[in-house]
PyMOL commands that place a pseudoatom at each C-alpha (Angstrom):
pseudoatom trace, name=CA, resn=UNK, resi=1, chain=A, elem=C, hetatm=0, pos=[106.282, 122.551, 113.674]
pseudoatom trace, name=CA, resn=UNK, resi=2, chain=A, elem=C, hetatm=0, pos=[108.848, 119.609, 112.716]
pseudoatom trace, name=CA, resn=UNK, resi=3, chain=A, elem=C, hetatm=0, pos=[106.022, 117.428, 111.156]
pseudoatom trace, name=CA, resn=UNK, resi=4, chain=A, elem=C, hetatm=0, pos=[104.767, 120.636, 108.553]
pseudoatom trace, name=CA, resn=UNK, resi=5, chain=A, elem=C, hetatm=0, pos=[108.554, 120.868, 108.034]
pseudoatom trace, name=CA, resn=UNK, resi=6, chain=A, elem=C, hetatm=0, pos=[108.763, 117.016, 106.850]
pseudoatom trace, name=CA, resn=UNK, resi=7, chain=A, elem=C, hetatm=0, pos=[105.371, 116.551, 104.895]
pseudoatom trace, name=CA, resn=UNK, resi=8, chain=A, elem=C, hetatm=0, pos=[106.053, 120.508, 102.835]
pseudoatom trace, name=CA, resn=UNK, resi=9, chain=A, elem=C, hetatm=0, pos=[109.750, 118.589, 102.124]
pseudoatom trace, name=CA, resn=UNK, resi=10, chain=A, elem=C, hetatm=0, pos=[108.413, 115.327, 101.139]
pseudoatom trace, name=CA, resn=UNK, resi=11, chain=A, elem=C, hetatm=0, pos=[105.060, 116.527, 99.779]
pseudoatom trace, name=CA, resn=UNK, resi=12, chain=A, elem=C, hetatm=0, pos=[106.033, 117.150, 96.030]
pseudoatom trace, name=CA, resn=UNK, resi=13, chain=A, elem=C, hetatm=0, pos=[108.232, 113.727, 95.856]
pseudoatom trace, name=CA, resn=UNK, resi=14, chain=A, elem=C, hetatm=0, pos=[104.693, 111.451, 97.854]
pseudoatom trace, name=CA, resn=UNK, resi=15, chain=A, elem=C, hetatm=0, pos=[102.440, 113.177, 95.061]
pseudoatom trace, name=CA, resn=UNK, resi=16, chain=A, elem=C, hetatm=0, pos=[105.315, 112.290, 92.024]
pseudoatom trace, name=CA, resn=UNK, resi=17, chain=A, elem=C, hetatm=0, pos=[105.392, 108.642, 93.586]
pseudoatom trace, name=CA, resn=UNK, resi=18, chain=A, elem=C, hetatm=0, pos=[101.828, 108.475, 93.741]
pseudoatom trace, name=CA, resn=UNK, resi=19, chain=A, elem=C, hetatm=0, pos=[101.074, 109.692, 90.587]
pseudoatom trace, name=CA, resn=UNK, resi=20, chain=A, elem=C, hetatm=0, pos=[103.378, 107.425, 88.851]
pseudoatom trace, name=CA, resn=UNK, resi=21, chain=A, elem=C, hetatm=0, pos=[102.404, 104.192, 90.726]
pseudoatom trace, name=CA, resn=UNK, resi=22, chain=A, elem=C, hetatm=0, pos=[98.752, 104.393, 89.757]
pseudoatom trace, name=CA, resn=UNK, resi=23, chain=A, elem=C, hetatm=0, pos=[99.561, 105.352, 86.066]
pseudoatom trace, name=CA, resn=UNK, resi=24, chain=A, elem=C, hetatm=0, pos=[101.409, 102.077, 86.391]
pseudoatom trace, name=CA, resn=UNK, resi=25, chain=A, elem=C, hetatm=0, pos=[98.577, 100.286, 88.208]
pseudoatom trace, name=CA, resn=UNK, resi=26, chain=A, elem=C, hetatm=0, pos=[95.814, 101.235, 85.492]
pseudoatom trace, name=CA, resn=UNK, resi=27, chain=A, elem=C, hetatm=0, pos=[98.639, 100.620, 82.227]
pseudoatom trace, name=CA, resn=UNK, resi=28, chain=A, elem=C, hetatm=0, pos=[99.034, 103.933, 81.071]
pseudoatom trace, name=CA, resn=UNK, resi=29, chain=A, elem=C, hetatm=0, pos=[101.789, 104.658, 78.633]
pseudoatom trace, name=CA, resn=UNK, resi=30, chain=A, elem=C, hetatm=0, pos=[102.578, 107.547, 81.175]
pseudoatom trace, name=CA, resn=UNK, resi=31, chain=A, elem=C, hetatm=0, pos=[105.086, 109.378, 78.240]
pseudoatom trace, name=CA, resn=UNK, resi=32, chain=A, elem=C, hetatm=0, pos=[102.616, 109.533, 75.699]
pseudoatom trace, name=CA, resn=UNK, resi=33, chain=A, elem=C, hetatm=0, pos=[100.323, 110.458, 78.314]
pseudoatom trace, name=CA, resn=UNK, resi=34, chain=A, elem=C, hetatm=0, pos=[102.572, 113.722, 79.236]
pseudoatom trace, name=CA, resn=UNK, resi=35, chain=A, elem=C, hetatm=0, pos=[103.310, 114.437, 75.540]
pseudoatom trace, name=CA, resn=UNK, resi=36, chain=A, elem=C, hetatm=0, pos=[99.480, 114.541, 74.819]
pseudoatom trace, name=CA, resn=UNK, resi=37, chain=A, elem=C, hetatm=0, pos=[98.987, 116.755, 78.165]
pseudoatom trace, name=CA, resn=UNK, resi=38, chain=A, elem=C, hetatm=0, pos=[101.972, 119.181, 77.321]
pseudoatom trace, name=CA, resn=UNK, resi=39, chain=A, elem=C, hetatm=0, pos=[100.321, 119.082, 73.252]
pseudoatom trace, name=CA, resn=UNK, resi=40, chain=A, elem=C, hetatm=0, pos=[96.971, 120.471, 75.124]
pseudoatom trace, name=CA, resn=UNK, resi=41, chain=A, elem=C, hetatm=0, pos=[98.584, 122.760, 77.125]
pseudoatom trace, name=CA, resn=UNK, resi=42, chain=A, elem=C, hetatm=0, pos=[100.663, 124.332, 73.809]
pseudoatom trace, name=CA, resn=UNK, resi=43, chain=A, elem=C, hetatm=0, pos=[97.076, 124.408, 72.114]
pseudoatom trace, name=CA, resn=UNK, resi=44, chain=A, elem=C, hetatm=0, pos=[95.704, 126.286, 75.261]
pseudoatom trace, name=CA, resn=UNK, resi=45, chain=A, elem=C, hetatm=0, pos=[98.335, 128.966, 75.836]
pseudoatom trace, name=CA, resn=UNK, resi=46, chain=A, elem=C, hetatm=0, pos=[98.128, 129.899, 72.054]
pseudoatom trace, name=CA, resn=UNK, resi=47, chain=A, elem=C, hetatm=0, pos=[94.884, 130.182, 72.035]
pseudoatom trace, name=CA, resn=UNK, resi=48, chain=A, elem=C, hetatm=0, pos=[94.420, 132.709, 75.546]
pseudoatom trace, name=CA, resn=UNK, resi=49, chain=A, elem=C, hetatm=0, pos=[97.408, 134.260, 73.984]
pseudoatom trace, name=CA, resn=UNK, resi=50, chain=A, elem=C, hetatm=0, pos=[95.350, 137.600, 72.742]
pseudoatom trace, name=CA, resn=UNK, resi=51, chain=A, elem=C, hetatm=0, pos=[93.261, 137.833, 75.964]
pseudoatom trace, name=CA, resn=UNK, resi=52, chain=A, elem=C, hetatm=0, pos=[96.953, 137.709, 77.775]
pseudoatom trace, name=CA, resn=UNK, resi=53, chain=A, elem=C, hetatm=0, pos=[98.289, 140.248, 75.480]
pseudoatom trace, name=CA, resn=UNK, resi=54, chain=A, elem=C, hetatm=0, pos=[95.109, 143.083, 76.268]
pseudoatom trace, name=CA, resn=UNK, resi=55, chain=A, elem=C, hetatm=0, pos=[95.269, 142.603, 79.489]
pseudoatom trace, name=CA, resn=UNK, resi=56, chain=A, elem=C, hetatm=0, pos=[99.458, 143.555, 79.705]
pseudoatom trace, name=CA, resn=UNK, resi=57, chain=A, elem=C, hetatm=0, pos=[99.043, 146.148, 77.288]
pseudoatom trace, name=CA, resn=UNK, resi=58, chain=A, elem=C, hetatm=0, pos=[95.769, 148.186, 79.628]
pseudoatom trace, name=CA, resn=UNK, resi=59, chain=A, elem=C, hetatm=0, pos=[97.541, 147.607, 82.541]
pseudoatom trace, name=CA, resn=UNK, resi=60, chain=A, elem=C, hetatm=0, pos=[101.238, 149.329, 80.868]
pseudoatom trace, name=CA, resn=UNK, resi=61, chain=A, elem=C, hetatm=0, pos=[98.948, 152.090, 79.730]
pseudoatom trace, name=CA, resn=UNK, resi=62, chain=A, elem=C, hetatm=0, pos=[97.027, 152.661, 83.123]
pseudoatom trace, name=CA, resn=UNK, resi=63, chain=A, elem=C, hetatm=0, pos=[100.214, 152.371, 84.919]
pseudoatom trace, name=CA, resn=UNK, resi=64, chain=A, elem=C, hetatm=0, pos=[102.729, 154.869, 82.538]
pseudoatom trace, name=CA, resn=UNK, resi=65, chain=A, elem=C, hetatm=0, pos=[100.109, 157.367, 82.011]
pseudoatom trace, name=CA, resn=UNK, resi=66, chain=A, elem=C, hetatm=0, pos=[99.466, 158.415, 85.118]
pseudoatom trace, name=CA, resn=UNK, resi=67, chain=A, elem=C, hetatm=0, pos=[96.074, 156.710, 85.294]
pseudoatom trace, name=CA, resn=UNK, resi=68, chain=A, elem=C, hetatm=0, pos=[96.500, 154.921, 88.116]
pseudoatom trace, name=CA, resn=UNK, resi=69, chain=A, elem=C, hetatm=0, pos=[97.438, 157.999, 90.411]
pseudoatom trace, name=CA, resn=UNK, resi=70, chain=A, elem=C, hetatm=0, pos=[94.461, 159.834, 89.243]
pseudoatom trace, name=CA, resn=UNK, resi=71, chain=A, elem=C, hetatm=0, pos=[91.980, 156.962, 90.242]
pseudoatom trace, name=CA, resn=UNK, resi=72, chain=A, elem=C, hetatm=0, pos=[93.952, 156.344, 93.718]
pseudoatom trace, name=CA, resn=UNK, resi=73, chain=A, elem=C, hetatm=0, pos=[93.756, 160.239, 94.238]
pseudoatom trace, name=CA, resn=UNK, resi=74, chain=A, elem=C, hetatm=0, pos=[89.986, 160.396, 92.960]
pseudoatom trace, name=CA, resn=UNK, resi=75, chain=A, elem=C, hetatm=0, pos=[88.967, 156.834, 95.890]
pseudoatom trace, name=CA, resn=UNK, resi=76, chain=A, elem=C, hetatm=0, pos=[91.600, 158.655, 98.523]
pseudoatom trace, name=CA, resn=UNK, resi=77, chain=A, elem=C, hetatm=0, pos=[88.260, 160.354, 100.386]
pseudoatom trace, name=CA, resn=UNK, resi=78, chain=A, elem=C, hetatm=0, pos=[86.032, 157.227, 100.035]
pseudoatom trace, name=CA, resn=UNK, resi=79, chain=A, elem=C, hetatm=0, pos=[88.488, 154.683, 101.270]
pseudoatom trace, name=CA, resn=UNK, resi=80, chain=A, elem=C, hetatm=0, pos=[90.162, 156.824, 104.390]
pseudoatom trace, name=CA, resn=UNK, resi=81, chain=A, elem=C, hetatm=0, pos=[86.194, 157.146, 105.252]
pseudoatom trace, name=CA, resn=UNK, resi=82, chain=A, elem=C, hetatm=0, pos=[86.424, 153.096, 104.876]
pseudoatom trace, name=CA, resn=UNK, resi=83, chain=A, elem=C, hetatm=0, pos=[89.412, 153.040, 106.878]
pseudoatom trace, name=CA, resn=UNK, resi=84, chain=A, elem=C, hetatm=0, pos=[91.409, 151.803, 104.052]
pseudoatom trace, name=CA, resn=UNK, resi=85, chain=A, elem=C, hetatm=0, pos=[95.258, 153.044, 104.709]
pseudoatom trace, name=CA, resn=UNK, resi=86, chain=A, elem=C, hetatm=0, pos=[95.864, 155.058, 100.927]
pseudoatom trace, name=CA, resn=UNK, resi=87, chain=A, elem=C, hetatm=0, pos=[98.711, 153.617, 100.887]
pseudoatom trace, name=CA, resn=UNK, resi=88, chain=A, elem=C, hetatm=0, pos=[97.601, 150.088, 99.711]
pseudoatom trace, name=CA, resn=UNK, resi=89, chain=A, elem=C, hetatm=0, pos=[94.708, 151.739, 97.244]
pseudoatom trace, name=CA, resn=UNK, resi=90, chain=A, elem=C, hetatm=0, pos=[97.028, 151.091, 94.038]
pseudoatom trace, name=CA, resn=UNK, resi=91, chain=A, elem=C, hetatm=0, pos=[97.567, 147.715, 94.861]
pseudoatom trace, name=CA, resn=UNK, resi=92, chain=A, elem=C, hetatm=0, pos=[93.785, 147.136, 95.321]
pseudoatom trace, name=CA, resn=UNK, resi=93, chain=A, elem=C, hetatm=0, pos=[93.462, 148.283, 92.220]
pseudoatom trace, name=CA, resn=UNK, resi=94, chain=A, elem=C, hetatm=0, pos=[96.524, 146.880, 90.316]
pseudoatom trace, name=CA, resn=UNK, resi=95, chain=A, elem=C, hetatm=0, pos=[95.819, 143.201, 91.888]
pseudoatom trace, name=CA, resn=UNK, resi=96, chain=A, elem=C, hetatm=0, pos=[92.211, 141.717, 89.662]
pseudoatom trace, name=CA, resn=UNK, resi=97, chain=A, elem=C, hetatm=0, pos=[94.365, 142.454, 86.896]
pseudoatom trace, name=CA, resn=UNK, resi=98, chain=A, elem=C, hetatm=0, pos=[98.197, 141.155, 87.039]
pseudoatom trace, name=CA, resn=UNK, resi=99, chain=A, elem=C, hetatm=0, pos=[99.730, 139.272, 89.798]
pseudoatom trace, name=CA, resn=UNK, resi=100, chain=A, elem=C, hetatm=0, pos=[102.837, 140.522, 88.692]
pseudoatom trace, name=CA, resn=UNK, resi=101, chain=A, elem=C, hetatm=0, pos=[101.999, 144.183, 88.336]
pseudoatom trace, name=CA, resn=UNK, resi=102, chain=A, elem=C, hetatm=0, pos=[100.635, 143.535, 92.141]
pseudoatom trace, name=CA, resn=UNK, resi=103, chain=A, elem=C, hetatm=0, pos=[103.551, 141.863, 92.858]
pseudoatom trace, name=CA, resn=UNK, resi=104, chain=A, elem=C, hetatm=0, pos=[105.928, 145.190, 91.973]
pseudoatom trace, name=CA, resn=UNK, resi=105, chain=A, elem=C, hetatm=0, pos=[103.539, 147.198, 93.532]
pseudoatom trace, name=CA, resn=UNK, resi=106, chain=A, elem=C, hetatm=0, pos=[103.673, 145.374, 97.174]
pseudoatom trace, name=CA, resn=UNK, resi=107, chain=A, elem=C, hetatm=0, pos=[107.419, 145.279, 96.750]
pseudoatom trace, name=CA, resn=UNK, resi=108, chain=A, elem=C, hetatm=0, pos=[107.338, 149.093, 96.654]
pseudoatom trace, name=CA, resn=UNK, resi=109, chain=A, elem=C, hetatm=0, pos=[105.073, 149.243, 99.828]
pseudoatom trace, name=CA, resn=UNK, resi=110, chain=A, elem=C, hetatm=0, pos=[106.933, 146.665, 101.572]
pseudoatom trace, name=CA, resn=UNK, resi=111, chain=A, elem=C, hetatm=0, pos=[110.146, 148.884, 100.726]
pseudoatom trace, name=CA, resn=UNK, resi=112, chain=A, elem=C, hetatm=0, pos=[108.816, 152.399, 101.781]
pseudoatom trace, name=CA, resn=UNK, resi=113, chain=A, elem=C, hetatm=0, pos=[106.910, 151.594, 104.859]
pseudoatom trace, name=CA, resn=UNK, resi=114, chain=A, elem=C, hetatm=0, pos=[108.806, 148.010, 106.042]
pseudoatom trace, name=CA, resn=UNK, resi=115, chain=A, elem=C, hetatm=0, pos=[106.929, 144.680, 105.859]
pseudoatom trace, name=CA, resn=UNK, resi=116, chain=A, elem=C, hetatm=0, pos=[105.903, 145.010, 109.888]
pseudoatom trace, name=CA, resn=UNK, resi=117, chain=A, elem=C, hetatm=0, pos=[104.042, 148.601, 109.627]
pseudoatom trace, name=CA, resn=UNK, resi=118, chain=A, elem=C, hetatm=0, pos=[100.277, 148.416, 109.766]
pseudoatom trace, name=CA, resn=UNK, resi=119, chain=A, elem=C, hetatm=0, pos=[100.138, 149.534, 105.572]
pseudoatom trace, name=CA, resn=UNK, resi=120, chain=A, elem=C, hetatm=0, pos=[102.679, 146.965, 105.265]
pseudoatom trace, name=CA, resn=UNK, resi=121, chain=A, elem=C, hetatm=0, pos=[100.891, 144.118, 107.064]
pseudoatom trace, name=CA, resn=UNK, resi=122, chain=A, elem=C, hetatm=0, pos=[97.499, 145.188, 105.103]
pseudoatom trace, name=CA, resn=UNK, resi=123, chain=A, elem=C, hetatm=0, pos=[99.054, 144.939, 102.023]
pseudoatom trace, name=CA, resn=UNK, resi=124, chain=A, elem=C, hetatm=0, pos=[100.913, 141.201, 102.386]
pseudoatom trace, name=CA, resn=UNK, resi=125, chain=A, elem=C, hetatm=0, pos=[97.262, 140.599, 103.716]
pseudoatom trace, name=CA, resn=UNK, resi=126, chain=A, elem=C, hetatm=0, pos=[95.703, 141.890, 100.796]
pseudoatom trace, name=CA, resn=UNK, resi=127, chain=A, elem=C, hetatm=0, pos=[98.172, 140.174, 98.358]
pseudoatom trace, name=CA, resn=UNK, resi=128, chain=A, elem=C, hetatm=0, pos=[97.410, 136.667, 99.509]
pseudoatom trace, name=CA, resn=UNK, resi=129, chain=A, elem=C, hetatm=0, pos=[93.513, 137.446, 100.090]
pseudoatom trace, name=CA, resn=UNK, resi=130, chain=A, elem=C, hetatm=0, pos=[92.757, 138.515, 96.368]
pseudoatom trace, name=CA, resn=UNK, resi=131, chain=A, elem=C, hetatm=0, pos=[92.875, 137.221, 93.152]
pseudoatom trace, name=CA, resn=UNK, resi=132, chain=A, elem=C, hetatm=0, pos=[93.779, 137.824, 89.557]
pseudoatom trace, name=CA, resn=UNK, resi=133, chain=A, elem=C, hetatm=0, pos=[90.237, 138.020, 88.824]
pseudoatom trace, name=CA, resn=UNK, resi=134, chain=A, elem=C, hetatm=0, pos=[90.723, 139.177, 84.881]
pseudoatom trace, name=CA, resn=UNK, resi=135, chain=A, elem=C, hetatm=0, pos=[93.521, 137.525, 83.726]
pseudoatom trace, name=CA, resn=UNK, resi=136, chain=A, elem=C, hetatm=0, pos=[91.997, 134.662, 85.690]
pseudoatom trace, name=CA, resn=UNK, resi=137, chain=A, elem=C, hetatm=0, pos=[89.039, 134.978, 83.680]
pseudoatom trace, name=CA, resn=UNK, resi=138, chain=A, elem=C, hetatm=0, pos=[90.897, 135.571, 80.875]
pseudoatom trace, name=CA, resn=UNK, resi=139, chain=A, elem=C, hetatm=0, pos=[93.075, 131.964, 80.585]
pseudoatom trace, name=CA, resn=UNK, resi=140, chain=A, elem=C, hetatm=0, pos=[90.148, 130.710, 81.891]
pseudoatom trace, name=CA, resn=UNK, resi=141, chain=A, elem=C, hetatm=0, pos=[86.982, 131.571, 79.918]
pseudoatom trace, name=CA, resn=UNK, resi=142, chain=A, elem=C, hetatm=0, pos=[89.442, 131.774, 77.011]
pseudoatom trace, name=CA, resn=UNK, resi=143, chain=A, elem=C, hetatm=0, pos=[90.989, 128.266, 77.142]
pseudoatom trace, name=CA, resn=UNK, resi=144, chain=A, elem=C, hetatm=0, pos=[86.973, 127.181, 77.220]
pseudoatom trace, name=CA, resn=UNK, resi=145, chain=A, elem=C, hetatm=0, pos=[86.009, 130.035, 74.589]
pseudoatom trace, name=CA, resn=UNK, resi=146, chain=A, elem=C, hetatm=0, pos=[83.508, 131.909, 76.908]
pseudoatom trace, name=CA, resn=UNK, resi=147, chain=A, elem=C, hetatm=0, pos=[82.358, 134.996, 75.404]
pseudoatom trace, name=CA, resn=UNK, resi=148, chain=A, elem=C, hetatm=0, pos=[79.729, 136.060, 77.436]
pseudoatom trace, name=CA, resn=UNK, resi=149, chain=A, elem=C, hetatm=0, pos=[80.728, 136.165, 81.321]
pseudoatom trace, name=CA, resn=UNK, resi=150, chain=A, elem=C, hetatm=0, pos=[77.383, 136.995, 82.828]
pseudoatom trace, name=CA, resn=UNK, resi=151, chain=A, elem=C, hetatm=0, pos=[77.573, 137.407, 86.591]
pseudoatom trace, name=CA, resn=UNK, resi=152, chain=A, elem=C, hetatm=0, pos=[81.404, 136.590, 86.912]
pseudoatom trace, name=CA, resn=UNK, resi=153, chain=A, elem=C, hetatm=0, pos=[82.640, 140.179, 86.793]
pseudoatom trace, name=CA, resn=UNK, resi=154, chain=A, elem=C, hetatm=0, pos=[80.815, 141.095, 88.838]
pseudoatom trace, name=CA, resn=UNK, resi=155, chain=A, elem=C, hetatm=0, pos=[80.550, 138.567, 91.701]
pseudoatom trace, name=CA, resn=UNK, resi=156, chain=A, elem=C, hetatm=0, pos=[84.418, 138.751, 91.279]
pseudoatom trace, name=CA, resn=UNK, resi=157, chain=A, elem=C, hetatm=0, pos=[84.863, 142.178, 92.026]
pseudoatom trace, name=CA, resn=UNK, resi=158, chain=A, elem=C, hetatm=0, pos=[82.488, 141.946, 95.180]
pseudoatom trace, name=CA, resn=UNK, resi=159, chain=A, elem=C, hetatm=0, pos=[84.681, 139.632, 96.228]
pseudoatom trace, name=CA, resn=UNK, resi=160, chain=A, elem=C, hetatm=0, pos=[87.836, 141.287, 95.605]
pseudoatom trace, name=CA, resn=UNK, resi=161, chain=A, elem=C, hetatm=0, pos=[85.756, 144.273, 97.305]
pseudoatom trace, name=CA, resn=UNK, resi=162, chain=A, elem=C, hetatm=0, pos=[85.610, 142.185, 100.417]
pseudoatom trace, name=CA, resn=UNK, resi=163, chain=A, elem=C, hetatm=0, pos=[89.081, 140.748, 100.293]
pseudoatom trace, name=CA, resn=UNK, resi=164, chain=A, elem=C, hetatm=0, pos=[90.195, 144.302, 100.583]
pseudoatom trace, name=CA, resn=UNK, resi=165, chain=A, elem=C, hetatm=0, pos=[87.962, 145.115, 103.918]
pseudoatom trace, name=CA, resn=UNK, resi=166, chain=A, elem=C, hetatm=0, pos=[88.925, 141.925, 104.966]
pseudoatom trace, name=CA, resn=UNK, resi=167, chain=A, elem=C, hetatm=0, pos=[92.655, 142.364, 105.329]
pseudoatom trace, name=CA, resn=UNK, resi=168, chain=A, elem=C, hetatm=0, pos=[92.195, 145.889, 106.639]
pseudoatom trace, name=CA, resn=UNK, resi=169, chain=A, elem=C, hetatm=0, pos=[89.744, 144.488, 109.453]
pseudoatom trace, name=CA, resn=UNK, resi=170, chain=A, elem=C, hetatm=0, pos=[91.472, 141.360, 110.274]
pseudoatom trace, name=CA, resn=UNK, resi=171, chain=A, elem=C, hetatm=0, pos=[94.933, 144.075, 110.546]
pseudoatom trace, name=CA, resn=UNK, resi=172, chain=A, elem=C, hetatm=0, pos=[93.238, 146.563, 112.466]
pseudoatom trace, name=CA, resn=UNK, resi=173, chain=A, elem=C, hetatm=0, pos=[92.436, 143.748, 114.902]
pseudoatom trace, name=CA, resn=UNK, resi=174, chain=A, elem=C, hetatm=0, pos=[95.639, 141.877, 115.259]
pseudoatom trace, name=CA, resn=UNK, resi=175, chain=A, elem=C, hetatm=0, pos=[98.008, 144.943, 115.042]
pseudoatom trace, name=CA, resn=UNK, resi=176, chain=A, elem=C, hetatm=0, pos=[96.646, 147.967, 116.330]
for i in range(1, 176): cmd.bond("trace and resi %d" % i, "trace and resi %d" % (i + 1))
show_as sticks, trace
zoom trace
């Protein structure tokens, strides 16, 4: 436990060090190097800026319309069938699209049913199993200009799909 205490405290400041060294071993102006990275960068977040903005503005409007407790009310049946406590349905469903809207809605679970109940555990579970899988797609495929994603969707959600039976299974069998 001591040693993953030392190299998580000394981790950032070894990859800094290293980093700088062999920018000094291969003579690269490292400052115009960084100026030219954090130019890209500006370039990149201006251009994924509209993709960033619709995806905010449909999750606002499925969350303050009451959209979101229809659909959790209309999967209720199908996901107690699954096994799938109700109680973590809206973050299911709130976490391919904003980190940050998942974020609020763990807090919320965590708050109402304690981080060490089962729905509790599933959802912290859940959390760190899933990903952002549209606004993921969206910096992504937009920093590149993708416009057609194909199979992504789609593979994405089956995998967000398992993620979800994951954490309830892997729950279920540590802490029931």
């Amino acid at each position: 436990m001591i040693v993953f205490r030392y190299v998580s405290v000394m981790a950032i400041p070894v990859m800094m060090t290293v980093i700088l060294l062999h920018g000094y071993i291969k003579k690269v102006n490292l400052y115009d190097a960084f100026v030219e990275g954090a130019e890209e960068g500006f370039k990149t977040a201006i251009r994924i800026m509209p993709y960033l903005i619709a995806i905010f503005l449909a999750i606002g409007l499925l969350r303050k319309s009451g959209g979101m407790e229809l659909v959790v009310n209309l999967l209720a049946p199908i996901t107690r069938f699954l096994g799938i406590p109700s109680e973590v349905l809206p973050l299911a469903l709130m976490r391919p699209f904003s980190g940050s809207g998942a974020l609020g809605v763990l807090a919320d679970i965590i708050e109402s049913y304690g981080p060490d109940s089962f729905v509790g555990r599933v959802a912290s579970t859940m959390m760190g199993s899933a990903e952002t899988i549209f606004f993921t797609m969206a910096v992504y495929f937009g920093a590149v200009g993708v416009q057609k994603s194909r199979h992504t969707v789609g593979a994405a959600l089956i995998s967000h799909f398992a993620a979800v039976i994951a954490s309830v299974f892997i729950c279920s069998l540590m802490f029931r």
